[in-house]
C-alpha positions as CSV (number, residue, x, y, z in Angstrom):
1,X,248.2,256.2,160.6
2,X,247.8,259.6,159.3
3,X,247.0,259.8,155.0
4,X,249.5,261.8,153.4
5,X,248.2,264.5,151.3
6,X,249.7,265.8,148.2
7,X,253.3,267.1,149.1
8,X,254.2,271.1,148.4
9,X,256.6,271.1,146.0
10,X,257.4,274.4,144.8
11,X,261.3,275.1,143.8
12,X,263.5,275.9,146.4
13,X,264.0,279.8,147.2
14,X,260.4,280.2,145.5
15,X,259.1,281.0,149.0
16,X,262.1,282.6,149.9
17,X,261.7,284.8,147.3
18,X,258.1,285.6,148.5
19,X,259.5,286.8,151.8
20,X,262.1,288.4,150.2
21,X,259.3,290.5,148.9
22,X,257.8,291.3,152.1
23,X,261.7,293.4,152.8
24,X,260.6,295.4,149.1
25,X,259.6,295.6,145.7
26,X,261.1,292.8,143.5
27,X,264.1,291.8,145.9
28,X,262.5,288.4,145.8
29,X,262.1,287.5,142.0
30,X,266.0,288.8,142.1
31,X,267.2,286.6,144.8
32,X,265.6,283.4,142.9
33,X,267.4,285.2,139.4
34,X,270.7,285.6,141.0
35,X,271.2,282.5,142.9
36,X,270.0,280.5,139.6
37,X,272.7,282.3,138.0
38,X,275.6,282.0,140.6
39,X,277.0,278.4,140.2
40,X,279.5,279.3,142.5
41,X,277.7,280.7,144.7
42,X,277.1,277.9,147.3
43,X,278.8,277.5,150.7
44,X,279.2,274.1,151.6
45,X,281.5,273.7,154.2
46,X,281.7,269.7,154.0
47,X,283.5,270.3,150.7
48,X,287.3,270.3,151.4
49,X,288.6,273.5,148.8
50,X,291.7,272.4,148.5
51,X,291.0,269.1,146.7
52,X,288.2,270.4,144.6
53,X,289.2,272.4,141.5
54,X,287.7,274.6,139.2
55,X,288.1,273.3,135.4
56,X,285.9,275.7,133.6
57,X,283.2,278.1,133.5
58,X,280.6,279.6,131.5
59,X,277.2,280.8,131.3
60,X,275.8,277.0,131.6
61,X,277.8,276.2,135.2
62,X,280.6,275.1,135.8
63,X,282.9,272.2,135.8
64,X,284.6,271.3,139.0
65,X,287.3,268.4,139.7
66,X,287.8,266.4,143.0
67,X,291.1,265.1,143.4
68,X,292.3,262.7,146.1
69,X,295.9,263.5,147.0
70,X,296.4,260.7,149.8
71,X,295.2,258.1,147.0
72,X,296.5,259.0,143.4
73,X,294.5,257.8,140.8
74,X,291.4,256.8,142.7
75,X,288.7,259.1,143.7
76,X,288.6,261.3,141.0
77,X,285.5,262.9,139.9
78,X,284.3,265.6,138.1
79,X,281.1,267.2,138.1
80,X,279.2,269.5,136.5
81,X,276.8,272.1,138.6
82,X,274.6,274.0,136.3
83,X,273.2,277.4,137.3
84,X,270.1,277.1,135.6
85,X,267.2,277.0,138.4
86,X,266.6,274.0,140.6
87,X,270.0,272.6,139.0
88,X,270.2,268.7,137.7
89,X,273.4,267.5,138.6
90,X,275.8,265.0,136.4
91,X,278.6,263.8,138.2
92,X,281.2,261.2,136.6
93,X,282.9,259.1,139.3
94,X,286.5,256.8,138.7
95,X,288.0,253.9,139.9
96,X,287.8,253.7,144.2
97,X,290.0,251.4,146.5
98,X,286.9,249.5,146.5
99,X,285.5,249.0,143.0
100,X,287.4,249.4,140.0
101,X,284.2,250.2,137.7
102,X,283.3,253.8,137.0
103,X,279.6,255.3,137.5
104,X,278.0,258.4,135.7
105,X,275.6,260.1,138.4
106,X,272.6,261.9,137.5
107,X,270.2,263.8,139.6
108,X,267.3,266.0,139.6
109,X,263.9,266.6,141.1
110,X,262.1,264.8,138.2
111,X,264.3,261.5,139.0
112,X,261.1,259.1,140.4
113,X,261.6,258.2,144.3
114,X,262.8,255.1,145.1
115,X,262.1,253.1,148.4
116,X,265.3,250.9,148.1
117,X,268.2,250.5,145.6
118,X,267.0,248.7,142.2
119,X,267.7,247.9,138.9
120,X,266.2,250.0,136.1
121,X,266.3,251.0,132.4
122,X,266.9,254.7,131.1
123,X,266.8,255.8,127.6
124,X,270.1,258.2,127.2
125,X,268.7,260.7,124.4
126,X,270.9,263.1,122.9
127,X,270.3,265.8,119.6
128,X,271.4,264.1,116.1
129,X,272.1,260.6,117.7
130,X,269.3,257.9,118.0
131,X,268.5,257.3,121.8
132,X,270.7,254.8,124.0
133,X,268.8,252.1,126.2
134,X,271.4,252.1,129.6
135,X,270.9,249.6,132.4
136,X,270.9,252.3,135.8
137,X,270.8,251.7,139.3
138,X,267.7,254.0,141.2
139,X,268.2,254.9,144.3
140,X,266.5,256.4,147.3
141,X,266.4,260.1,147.9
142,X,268.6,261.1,150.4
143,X,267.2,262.5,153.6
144,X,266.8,266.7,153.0
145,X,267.4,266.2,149.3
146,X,265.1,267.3,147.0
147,X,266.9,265.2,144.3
148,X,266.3,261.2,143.0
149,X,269.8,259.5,142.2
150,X,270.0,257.6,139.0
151,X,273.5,255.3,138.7
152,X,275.0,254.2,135.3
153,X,278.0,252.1,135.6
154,X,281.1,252.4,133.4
155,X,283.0,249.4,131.6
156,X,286.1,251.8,130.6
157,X,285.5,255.5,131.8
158,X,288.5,256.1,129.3
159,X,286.7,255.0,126.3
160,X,283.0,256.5,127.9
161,X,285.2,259.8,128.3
162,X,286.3,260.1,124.8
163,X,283.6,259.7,123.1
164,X,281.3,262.1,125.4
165,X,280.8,265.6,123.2
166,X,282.1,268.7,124.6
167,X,278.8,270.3,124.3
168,X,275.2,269.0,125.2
169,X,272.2,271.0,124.4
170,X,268.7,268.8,126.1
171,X,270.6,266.2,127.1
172,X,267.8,263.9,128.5
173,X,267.1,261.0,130.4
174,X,263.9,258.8,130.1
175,X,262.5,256.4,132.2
176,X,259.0,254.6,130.6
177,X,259.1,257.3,128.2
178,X,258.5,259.9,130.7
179,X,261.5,262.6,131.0
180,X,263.0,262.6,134.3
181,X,266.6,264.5,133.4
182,X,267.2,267.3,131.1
183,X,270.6,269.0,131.0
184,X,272.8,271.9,129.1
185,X,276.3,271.5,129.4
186,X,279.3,272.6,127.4
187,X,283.2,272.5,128.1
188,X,283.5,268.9,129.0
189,X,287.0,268.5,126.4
190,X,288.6,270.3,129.7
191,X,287.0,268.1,132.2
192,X,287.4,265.3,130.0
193,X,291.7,265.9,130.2
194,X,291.4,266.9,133.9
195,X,289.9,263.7,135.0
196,X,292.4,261.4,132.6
197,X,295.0,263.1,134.2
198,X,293.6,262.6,137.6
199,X,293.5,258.8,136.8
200,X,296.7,258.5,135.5
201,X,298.5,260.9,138.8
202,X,299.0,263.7,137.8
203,X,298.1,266.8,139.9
204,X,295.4,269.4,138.4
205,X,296.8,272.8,138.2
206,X,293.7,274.3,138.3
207,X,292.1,277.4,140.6
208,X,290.7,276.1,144.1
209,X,286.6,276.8,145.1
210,X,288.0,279.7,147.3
211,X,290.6,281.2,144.5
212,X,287.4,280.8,141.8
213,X,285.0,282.4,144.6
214,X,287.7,285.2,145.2
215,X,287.1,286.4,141.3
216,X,283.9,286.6,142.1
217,X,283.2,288.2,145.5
218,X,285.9,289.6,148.1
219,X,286.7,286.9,150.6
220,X,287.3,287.4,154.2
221,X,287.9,285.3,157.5
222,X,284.4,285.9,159.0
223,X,282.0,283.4,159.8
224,X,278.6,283.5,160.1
225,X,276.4,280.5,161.5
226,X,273.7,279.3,163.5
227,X,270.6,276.9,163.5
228,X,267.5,277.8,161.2
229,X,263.6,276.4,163.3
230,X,260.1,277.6,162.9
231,X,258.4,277.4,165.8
232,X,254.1,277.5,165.4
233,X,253.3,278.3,169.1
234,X,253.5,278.6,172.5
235,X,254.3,274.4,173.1
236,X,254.7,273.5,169.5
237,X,257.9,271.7,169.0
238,X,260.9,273.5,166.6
239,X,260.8,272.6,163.0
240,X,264.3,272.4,161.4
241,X,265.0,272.3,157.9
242,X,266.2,268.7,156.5
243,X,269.9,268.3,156.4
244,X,271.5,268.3,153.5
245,X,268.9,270.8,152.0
246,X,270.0,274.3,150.5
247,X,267.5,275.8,153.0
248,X,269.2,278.8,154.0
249,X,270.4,282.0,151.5
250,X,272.1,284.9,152.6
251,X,272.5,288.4,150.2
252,X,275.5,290.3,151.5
253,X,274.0,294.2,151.5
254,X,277.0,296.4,150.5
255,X,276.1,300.1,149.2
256,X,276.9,298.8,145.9
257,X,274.3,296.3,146.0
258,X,271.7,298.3,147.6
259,X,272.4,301.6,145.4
260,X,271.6,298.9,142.3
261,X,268.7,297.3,143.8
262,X,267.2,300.8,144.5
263,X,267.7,301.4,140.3
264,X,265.4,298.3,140.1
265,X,262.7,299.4,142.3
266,X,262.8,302.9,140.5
267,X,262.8,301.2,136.7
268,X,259.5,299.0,138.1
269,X,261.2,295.7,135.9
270,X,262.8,293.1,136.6
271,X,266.6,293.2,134.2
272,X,266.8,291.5,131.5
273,X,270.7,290.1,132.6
274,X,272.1,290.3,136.5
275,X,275.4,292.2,136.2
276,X,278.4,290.1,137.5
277,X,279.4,292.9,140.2
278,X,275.7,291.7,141.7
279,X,275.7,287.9,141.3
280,X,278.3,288.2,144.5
281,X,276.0,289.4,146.7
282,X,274.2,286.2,146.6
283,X,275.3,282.9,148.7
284,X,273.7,279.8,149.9
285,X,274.6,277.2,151.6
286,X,273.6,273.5,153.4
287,X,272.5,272.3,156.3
288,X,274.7,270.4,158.7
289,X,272.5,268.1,160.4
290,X,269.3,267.4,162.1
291,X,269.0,270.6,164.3
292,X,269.1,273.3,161.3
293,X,272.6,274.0,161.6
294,X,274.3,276.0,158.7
295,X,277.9,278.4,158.1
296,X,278.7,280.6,156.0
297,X,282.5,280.6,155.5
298,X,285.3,283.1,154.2
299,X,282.9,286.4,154.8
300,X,283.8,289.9,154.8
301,X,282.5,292.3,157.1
302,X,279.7,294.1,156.4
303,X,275.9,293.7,156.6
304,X,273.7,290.7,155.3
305,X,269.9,289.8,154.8
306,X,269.9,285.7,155.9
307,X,266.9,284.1,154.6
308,X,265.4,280.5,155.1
309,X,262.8,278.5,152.8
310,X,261.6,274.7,154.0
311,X,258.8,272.9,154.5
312,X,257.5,270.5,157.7
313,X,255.3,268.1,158.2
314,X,251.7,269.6,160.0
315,X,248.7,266.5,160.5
316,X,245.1,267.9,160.1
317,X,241.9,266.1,161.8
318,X,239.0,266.2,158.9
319,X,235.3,265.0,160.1
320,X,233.4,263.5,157.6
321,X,229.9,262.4,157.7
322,X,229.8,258.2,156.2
323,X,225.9,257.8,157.4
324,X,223.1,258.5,158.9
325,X,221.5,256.8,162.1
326,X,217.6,257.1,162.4
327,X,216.5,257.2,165.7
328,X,213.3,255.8,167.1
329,X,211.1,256.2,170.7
330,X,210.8,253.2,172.6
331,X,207.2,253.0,171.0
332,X,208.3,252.7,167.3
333,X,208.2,256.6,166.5
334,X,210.6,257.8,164.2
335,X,211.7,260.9,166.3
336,X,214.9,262.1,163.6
337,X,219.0,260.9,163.0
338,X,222.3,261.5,164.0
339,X,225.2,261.4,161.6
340,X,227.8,259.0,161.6
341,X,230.8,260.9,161.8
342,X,234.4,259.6,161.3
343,X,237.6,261.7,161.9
344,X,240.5,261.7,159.4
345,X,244.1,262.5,160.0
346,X,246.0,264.1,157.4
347,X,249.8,265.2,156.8
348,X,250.7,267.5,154.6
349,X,253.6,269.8,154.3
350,X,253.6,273.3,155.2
351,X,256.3,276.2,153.7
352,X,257.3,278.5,155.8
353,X,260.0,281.2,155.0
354,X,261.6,284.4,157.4
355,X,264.5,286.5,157.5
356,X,267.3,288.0,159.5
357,X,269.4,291.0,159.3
358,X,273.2,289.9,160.5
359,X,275.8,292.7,160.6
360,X,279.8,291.2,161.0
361,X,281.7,294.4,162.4
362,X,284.9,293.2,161.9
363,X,287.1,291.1,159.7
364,X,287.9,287.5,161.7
365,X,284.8,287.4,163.6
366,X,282.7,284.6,164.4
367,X,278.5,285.9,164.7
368,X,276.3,283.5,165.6
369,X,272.5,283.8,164.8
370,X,269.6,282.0,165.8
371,X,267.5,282.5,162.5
372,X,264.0,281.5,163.8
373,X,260.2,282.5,163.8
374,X,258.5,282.2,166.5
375,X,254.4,282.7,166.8
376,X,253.8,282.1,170.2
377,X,249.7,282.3,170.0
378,X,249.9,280.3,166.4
379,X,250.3,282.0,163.0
């Protein structure tokens, strides 16, 4: 069996922004900038808009609300998605046909992997209060996800609601004293009502994902998708990025964007603050399953720079000497040695990150795009 090295386990886009780089100047400290500071700006087309509301936004993220309008009262969550870089995530989940306990999700890269489902202890610590031991369920990471799962159920998710603050600042969790979870947050009083109403019927009046995304960036009724691989040579076989991963970005290259981005390459610095007007140029979005595919919904036309950032698994054979072996004639007479030479196989992951330019003429079109590198003699 091959030995694992040390995975690679820089943030995602941090590569991307490297190849971002290669198309000029800064464009990829910007990328990494903007889609930190875009909370709405992923696609993810499993997410149904209409039953997924926006409560409230500010600089910290965003709250959103997920309603269930076949099964009032049940399935109603709300979740917070941060746009500070490599986002943690807190979700709060209610009552379901199938349990009537509530569960408060948390997830991050820091959250330790777990092979199977088991029961832990986290230490909830908040500013001015004295830390809470929690019983927590850990969980595996999900396949493409760069994020561990920890689970803390919920007697009554009225009571737990209520007396949540509206604002956190380095809200952590601990797990044998090590921090695993860190979190900003403020404007949970409105995601606090939104989800009581939820669980008592009642129908959030709130805007949709698309109606909140349409503030922010024009929408159209374009689509762009396709499958993201790396291919290493000749007869290698593809690579795809995990599903479920936030491999693939896309910036959306409008005059306005580019006539701003060449202001930034003039000034030689990176801007303190990313205007608004350029925070829409910047999407991302999932992928859909195990071939690398990935959409981009609700585009406008005009022309885009697609860029994809994962890592694969390469093995590596290692010689290493263990010995020597003296060797003699048949008359006693030491005549020299051989080594003794043992070959090692190692995995490890290897980043690779590329680009495509993808122009949609025309509103209502469908472009399809094989974002791939090839190196056919090895790169």
């Amino acid at each position: 069996m091959p030995e694992r090295a040390q995975a690679r386990t820089e943030p995602s886009f941090e590569r991307m922004a490297r190849a971002a780089r290669r198309a000029g100047g800064m464009l990829g400290a910007l990328v990494l900038t903007c889609l930190a500071g875009n909370a709405l700006a992923a696609s993810d087309p499993a997410l149904p808009e209409g039953n997924t509301k926006v409560v409230t936004k500010s600089r910290l993220g965003v709250w959103m609300l997920r309603e269930d309008p076949a099964q009032p009262r049940m399935n109603c969550s709300v979740k917070f998605v941060s746009s500070s870089k490599n986002p943690p995530g807190l979700t709060i989940l209610g009552p379901t046909p199938k349990s009537a306990h509530a569960v408060i999700l948390f997830s991050g890269s820091d959250i330790p992997v777990s092979s199977a489902v088991q029961d832990v202890q986290v230490e909830l610590v908040q500013q001015d209060l004295p830390p809470t031991r929690l019983p927590a369920k850990q969980f595996p990471r999900q396949a493409g996800s760069p994020d561990g799962v920890l689970a803390v159920p919920v007697g009554d998710i009225r009571q737990t609601l209520k007396s949540m603050r509206d604002r956190e600042n380095n809200m952590q969790l601990r797990m044998e004293s090590t921090t695993v979870f860190s979190l900003d947050y403020d404007g949970l009083a409105l995601a606090r009502n939104a989800m009581l109403d939820c669980m008592e019927g009642r129908t959030f009046a709130g805007q949709s994902l698309k109606e909140a995304t349409a503030e922010i960036r024009p929408l159209g009724t374009s689509v762009i998708k396709g499958q993201a691989y790396f291919k290493g040579a000749l007869l290698a076989a593809k690579k795809y990025p995990p599903k479920g991963s936030q491999a693939v970005g896309l910036i959306w290259m409008t005059d306005e964007f580019k006539a701003w981005y060449e202001q930034v390459k003039r000034d030689q610095k990176m801007p303190k603050q990313i205007p608004q007007a350029i925070l829409k140029h910047f999407m991302r979005t999932k992928i859909l399953d195990d071939k690398g595919s990935f959409v981009f919904t609700n585009m406008p036309p005009g022309e885009y720079l697609l860029i994809t950032d994962f890592s694969y698994e390469r093995t590596r054979n290692q010689e290493e000497v263990i010995g020597r072996t003296d060797v003699y004639t048949a008359g006693g007479r030491y005549i020299g040695s051989n080594n003794q030479i043992t070959v090692n196989t190692y995995a490890f992951q290897e980043g690779v990150t590329f680009e495509k330019r993808v122009v949609v003429p025309a509103d209502g079109q469908t472009i399809e795009v094989s974002l791939d590198k090839s190196c056919l003699m090895g790169c």
